[in-house]
DOKOL-192888 format. One record per residue (C-alpha): x, y negated, z negated; residue in three letters. Coordinates in Angstrom, 2 decimals. Each point is the difference from the previous one (the first is absolute). Layout:
X|Y|Z|ALA
...
! end
This chain:
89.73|28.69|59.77|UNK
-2.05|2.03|2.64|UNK
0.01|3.16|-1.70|UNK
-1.28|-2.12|-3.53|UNK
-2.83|-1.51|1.92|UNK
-1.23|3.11|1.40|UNK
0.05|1.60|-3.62|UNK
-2.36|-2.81|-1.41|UNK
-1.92|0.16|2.54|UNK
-0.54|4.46|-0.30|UNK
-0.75|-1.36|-3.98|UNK
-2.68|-2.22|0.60|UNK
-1.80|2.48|2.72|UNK
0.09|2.32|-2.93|UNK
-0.97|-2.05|-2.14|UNK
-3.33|-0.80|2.18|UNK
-1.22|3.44|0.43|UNK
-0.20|0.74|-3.68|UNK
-1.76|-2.78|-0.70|UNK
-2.66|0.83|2.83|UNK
-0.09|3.44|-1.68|UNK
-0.70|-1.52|-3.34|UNK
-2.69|-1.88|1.39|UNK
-1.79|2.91|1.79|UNK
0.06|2.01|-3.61|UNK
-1.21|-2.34|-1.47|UNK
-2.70|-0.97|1.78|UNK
-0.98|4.25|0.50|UNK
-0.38|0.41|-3.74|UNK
-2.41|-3.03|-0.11|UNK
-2.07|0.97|2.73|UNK
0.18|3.74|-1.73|UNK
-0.86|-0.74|-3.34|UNK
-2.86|-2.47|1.14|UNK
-1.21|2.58|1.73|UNK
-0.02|2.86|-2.82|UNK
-1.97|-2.88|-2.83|UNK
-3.57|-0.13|-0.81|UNK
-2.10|-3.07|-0.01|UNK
-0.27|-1.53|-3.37|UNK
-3.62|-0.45|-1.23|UNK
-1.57|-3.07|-1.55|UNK
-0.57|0.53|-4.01|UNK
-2.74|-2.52|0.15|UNK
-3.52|1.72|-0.77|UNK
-2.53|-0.77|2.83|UNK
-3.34|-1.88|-1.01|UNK
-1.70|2.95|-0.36|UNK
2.23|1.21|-2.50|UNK
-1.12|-3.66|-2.21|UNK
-2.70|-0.65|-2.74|UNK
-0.65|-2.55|-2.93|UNK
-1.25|0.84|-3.31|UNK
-3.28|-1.83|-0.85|UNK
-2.14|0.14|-2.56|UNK
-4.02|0.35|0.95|UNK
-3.45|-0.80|-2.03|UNK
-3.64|0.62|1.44|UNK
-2.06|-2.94|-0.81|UNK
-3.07|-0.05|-1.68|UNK
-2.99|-1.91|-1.14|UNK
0.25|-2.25|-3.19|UNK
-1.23|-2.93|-2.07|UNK
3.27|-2.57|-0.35|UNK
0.49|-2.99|-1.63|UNK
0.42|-2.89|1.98|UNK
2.28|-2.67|-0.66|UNK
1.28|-3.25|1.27|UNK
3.32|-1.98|-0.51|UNK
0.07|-3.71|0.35|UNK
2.21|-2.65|-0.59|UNK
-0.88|-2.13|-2.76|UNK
1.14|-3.58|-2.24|UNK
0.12|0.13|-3.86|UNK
-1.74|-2.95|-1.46|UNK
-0.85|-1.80|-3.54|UNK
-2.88|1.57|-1.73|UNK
0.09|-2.90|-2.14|UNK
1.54|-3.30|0.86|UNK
0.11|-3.86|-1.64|UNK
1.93|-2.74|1.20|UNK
0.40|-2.15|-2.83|UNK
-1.29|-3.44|0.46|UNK
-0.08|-3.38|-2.31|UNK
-3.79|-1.08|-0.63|UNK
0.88|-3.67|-1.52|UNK
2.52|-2.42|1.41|UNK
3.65|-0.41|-2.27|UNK
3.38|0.42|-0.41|UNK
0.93|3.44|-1.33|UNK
2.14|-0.09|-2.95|UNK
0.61|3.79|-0.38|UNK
0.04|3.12|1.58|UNK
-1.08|3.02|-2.41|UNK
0.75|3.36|1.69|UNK
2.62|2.09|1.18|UNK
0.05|0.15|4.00|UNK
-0.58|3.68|1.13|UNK
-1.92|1.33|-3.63|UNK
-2.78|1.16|-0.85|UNK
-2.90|-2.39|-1.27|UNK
-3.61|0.66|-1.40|UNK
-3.07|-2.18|0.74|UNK
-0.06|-2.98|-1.84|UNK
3.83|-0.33|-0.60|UNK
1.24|-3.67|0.27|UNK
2.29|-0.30|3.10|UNK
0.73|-4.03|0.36|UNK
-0.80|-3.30|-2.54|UNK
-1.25|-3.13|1.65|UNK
0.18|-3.26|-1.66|UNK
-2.40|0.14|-2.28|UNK
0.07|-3.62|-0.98|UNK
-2.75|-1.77|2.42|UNK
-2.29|2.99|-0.42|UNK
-0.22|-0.20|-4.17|UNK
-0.54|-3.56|0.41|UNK
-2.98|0.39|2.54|UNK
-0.75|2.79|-2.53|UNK
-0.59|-2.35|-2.96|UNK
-2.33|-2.84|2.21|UNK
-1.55|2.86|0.67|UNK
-0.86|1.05|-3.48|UNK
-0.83|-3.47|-0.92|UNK
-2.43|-1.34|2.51|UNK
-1.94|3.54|-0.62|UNK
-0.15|-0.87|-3.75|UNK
-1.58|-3.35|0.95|UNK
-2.41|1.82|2.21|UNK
-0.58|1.96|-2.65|UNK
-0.62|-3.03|-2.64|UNK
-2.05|-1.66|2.85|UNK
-2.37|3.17|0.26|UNK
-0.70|0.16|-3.88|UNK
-0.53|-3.89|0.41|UNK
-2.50|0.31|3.16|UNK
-2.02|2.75|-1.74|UNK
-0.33|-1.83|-3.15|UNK
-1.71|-2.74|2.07|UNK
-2.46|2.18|1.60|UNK
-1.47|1.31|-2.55|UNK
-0.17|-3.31|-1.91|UNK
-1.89|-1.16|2.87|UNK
-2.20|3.13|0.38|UNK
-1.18|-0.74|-3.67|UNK
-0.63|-3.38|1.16|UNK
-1.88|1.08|2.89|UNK
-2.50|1.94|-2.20|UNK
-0.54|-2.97|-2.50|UNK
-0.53|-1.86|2.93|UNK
3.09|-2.26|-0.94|UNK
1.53|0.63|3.12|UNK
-1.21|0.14|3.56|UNK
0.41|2.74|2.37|UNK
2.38|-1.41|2.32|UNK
2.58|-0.61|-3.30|UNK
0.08|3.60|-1.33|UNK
0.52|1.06|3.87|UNK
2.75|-2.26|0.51|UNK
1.33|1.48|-3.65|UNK
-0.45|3.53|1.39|UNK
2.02|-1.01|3.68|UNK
2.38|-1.33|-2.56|UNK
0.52|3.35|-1.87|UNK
0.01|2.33|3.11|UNK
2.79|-2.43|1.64|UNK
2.03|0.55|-3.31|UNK
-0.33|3.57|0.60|UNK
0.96|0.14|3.52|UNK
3.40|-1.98|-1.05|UNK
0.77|2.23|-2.50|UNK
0.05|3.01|2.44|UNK
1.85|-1.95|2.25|UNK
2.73|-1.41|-2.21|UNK
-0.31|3.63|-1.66|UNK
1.33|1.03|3.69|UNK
2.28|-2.42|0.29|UNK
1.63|1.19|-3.30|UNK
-0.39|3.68|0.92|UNK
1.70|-0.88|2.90|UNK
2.69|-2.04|-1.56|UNK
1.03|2.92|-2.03|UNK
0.24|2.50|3.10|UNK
2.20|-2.29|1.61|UNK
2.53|0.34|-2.79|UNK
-0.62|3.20|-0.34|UNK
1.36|0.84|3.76|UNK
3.19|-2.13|-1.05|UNK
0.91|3.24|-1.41|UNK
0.36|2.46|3.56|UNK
-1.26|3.26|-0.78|UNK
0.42|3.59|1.83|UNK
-3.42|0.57|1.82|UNK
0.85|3.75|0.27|UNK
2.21|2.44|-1.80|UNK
2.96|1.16|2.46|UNK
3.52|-0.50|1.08|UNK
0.77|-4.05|0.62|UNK
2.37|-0.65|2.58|UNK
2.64|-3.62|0.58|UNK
-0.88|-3.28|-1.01|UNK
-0.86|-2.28|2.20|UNK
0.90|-2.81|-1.84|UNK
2.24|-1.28|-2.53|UNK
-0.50|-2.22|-3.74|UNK
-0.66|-3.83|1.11|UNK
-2.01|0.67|3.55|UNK
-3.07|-1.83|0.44|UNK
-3.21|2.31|0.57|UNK
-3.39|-0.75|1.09|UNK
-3.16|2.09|0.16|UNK
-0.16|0.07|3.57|UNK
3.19|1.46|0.99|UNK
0.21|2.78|2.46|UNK
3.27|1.18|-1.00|UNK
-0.27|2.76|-3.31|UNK
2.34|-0.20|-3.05|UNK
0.32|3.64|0.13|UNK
-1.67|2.78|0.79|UNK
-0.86|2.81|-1.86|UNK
-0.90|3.96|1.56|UNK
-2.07|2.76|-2.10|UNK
2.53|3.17|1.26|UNK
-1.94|2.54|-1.82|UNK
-2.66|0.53|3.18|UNK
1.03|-0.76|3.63|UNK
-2.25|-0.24|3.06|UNK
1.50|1.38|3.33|UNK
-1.64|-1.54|3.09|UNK
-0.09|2.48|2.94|UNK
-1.45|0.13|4.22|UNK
-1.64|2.52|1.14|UNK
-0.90|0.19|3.64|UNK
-3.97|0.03|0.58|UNK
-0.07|3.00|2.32|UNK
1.76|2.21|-2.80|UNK
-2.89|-1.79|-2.43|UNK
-3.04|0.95|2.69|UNK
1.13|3.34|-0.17|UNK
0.15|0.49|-3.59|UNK
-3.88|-1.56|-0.13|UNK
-1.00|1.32|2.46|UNK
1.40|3.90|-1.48|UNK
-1.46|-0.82|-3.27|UNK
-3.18|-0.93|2.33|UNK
-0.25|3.15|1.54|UNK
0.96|2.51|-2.72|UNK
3.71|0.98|1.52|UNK
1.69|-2.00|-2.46|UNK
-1.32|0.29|-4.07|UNK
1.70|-1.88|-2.78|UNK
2.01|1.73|-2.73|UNK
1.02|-0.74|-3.17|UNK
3.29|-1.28|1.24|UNK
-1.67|-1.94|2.73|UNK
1.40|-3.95|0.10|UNK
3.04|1.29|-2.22|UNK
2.84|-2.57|1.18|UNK
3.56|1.83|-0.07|UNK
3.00|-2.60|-0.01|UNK
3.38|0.41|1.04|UNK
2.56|-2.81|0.41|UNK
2.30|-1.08|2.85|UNK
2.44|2.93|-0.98|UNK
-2.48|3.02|0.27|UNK
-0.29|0.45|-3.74|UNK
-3.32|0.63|-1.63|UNK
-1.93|-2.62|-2.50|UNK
-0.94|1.79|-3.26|UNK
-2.69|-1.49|-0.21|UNK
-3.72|0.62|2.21|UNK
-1.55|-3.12|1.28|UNK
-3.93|-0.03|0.75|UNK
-1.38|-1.60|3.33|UNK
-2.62|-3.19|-1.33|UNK
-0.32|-2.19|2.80|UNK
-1.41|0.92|4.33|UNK
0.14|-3.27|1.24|UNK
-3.52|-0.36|2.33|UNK
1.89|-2.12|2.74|UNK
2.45|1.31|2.70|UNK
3.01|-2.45|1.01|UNK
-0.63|-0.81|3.74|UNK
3.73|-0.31|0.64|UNK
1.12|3.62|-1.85|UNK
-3.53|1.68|0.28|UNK
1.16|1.43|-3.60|UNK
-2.38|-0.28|-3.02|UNK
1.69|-1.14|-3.16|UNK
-0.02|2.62|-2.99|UNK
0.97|-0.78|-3.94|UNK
1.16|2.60|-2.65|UNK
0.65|-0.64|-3.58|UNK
3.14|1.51|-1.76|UNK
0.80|0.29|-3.37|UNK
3.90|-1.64|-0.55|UNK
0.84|0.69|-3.94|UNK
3.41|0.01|0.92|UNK
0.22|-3.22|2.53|UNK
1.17|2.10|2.53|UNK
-2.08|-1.31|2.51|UNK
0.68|-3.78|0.39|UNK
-1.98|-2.79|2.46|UNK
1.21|-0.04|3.84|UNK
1.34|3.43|-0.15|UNK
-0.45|2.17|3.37|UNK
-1.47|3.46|-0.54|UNK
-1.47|3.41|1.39|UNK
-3.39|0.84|-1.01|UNK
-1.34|3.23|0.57|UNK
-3.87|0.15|-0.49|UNK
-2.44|3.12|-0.37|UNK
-2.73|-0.60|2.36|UNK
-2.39|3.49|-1.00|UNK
0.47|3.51|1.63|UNK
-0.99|0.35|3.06|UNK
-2.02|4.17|1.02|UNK
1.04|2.46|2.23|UNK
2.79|-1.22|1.95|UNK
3.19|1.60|1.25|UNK
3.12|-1.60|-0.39|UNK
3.80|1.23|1.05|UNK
3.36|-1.62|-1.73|UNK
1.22|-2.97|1.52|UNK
3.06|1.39|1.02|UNK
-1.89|2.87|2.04|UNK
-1.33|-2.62|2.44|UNK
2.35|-1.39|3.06|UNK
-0.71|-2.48|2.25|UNK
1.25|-0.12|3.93|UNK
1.52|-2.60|1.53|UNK
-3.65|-1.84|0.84|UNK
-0.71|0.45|-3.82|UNK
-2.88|2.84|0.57|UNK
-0.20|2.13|-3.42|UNK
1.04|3.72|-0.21|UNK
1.08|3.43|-1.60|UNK
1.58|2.89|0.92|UNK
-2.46|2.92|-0.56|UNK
1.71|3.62|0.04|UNK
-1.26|2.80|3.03|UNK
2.41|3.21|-0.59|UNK
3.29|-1.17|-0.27|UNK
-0.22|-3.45|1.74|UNK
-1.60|-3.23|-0.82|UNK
-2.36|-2.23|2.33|UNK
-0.36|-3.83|-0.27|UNK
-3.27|0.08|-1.22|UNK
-1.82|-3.67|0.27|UNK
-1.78|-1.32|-3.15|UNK
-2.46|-2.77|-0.63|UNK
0.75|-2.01|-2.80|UNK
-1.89|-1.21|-2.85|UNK
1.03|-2.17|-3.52|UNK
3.22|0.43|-1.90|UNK
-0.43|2.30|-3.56|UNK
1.95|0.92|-2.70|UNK
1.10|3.43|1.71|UNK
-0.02|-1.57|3.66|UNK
-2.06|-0.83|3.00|UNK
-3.46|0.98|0.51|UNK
-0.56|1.65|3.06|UNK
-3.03|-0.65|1.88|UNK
0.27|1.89|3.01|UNK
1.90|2.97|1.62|UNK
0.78|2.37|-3.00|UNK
-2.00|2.17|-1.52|UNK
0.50|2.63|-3.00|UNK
0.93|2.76|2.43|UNK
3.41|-1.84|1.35|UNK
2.93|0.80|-1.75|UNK
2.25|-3.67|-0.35|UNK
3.91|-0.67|-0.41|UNK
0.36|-2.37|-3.13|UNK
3.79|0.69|0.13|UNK
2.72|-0.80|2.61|UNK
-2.22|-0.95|2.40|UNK
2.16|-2.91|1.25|UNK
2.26|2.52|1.63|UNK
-2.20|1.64|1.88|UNK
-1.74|-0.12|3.50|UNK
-2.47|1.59|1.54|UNK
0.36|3.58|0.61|UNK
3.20|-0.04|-2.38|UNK
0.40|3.62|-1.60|UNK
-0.68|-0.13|-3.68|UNK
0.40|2.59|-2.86|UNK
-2.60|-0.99|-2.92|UNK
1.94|-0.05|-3.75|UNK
-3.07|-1.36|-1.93|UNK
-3.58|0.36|0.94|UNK
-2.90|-1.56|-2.40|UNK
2.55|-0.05|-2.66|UNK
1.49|3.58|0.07|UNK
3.39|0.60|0.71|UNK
-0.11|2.76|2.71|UNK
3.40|0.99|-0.28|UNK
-0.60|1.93|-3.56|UNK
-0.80|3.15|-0.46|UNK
-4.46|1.13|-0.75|UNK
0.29|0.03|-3.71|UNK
1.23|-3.43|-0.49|UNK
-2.60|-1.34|2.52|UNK
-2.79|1.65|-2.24|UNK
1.34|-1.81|-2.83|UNK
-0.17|-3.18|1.71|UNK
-3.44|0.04|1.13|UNK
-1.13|-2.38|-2.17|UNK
2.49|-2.35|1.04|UNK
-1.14|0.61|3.84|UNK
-3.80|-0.65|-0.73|UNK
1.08|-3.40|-1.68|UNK
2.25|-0.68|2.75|UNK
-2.70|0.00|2.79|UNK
-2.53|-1.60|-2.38|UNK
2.23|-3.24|0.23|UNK
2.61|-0.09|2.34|UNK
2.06|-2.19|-1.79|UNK
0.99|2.39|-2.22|UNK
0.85|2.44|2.58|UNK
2.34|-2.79|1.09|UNK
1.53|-0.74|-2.94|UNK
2.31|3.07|-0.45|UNK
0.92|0.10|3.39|UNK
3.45|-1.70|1.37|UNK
-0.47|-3.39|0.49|UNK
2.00|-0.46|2.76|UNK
-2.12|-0.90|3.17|UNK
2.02|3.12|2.26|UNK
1.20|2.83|-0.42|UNK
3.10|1.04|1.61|UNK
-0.18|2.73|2.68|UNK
1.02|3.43|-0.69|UNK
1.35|2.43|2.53|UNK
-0.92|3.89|0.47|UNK
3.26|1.49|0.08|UNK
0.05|3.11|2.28|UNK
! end
């Protein structure tokens, strides 16, 4: 038993020192081969090594149109509510709810009844006005013969002449009375006032109407013209007066052309024409109302309908004006654009003016000389590193020849910047590239 414990006990000393050995190698070849590795380096370009591809006009000098888009109500060009004009019971209605009806056609029959029999009194106390008349005149001049043969006295042919102009002043008035009489029965019969579409009946066979009702049988609406009631603020109004005042701002043929385009963006066919400035600003808005007329052959434009209307208010000289989209604001809401210097932008601030059709005028801070980023601006900062793909329309990344060939293209591009715009990416940034070494 002695000699077995001492041979376990030789194992697991042996045992021991190889695994300290193991250890020790191990840890050698770590230390080594640390040792003998180079540092990885970062694949990540630097800052420096970063740009953004933007697109660049110079601005310039130009008439524009102006324009301004308000929010505006489509009303009834022409509209009737349909009313009775003698008391009854209506025995019939005489139209189809929702049709079409000219002036004139009958709508609703009254009881005629009372009406014919007023009628015929009527006619017969103006016949005896009439008979009474013939009767008075025959008088007078018997007693103006008398007078002469001094048969009569002056006082009796006077009297006889009273007589005769009395007769004549009933037989006008029993004349009206019968004229009168036959209107009445006329209007038993209701008639359209206007030609148009007539809506829901208000009432039914057997109700009891009156010539003083407030409430309409039906309505009818003339569809084929619309008016569209718009506000205008004052100040935008002052400064179209005050433009056309000063010479800045000159009328066109187009000027007061209404554009209209419904609640889903789409475009009316049809151009409307501005007819009513109202001469009176609301004191609570401070807006001035506005009218425009459109044409509606196909009833697409129907009462109470919200629209857009987009009117030409005149062209407005020498002013310089950059795309919307070139123009950021800062977190205070101060205007401006990136402007190019070498190969880096600076936050250039800008002054600005009214809202055109190719953008915002600018007023102050530009001037032809500064070249502008009009796309992916939003990505930048000041100072960021830029590389310029399109500048006043001309792709710079094609070869000489096909720039001469689109010279034409270029001069139209930096005569209206909107058109420079156009075939450029729409997106608002461009993504960075990277130099590669």
């Amino acid at each position: 038993m002695p000699d077995r414990a001492f041979n376990f006990a030789q194992k697991l000393s042996l045992l021991g020192k190889l695994m300290l050995a193991l250890t020790t190698f191990a840890t050698l070849s770590f230390v080594t081969t640390g040792c003998n590795e180079k540092p990885k380096t970062s694949s990540t370009p630097s800052l420096a090594d970063v740009y953004y591809e933007v697109s660049t006009i110079h601005p310039v000098f130009a008439s524009r149109e102006r324009s301004f888009t308000l929010s505006g109500r489509v009303g009834a060009y022409t509209r009737a509510d349909v009313r009775p004009q003698v008391d009854g019971i209506v025995l019939d209605r005489l139209f189809q709810e929702g049709a079409p009806v000219e002036v004139g056609d009958p709508l609703y029959t009254i009881n005629p009844a009372p009406f014919q029999a007023s009628l015929e009194h009527a006619q017969a106390s103006y016949e005896r006005a009439v008979v009474q008349r013939k009767m008075a005149l025959k008088d007078y001049e018997r007693f103006a013969l008398l007078y002469k043969r001094r048969s009569a006295s002056e006082k009796e042919r006077d009297d006889a002449l009273l007589a005769y102009d009395l007769a004549v002043a009933d037989e006008k008035l029993y004349k009206a009375a019968l004229d009168k009489a036959k209107i009445s029965l006329d209007y038993t019969t209701v008639r359209a006032p206007i030609a148009g579409i007539i809506g829901t009946s208000k009432i039914t066979r057997g109700a009891l109407v009156n010539a003083n009702q407030s409430e309409p049988l039906a309505t009818i609406i003339d569809l084929d013209k619309v008016y569209v009631d718009m506000e205008q603020s004052s100040q935008e109004w002052r400064r179209l007066r005050q433009g056309l005042l000063d010479g800045s701002i000159y009328l066109n043929d187009r000027a007061y052309d209404v554009s209209l385009y419904f609640e889903d963006g789409s475009l009316y066919s049809h151009l409307g024409n501005l007819s009513l400035s109202e001469v009176l600003v609301d004191e609570n808005s401070g807006a001035l109302s506005l009218r425009a007329i459109f044409d509606n052959p196909d009833h697409l434009l129907l009462p109470g309908m919200a629209v857009v209307c987009k009117v030409n208010g005149g062209v407005s000289q020498n002013i310089m004006t950059l795309p919307a989209k070139a123009v950021m604001r800062d977190p205070k809401g101060n205007a401006y654009v990136f402007t190019v210097q070498e190969d880096r932008v600076l936050q250039t601030p800008v002054t600005l003016g009214e809202l055109y059709n190719d953008g915002w005028q600018i007023l102050d801070g530009l001037d032809s000389s500064y070249e502008v980023v009009i796309s992916g601006a939003a990505a930048l900062r000041h100072g960021s590193k830029i590389k310029v793909i399109n500048r006043d329309g001309i792709n710079t990344t094609i070869n000489n020849s096909d720039q001469v060939k689109d010279t034409e293209a270029a001069v139209k591009a930096i005569a209206n910047p909107t058109t420079s715009a156009s075939g450029l990416g729409q997106s608002s940034a461009s993504a960075p590239s990277v130099n590669t070494p």
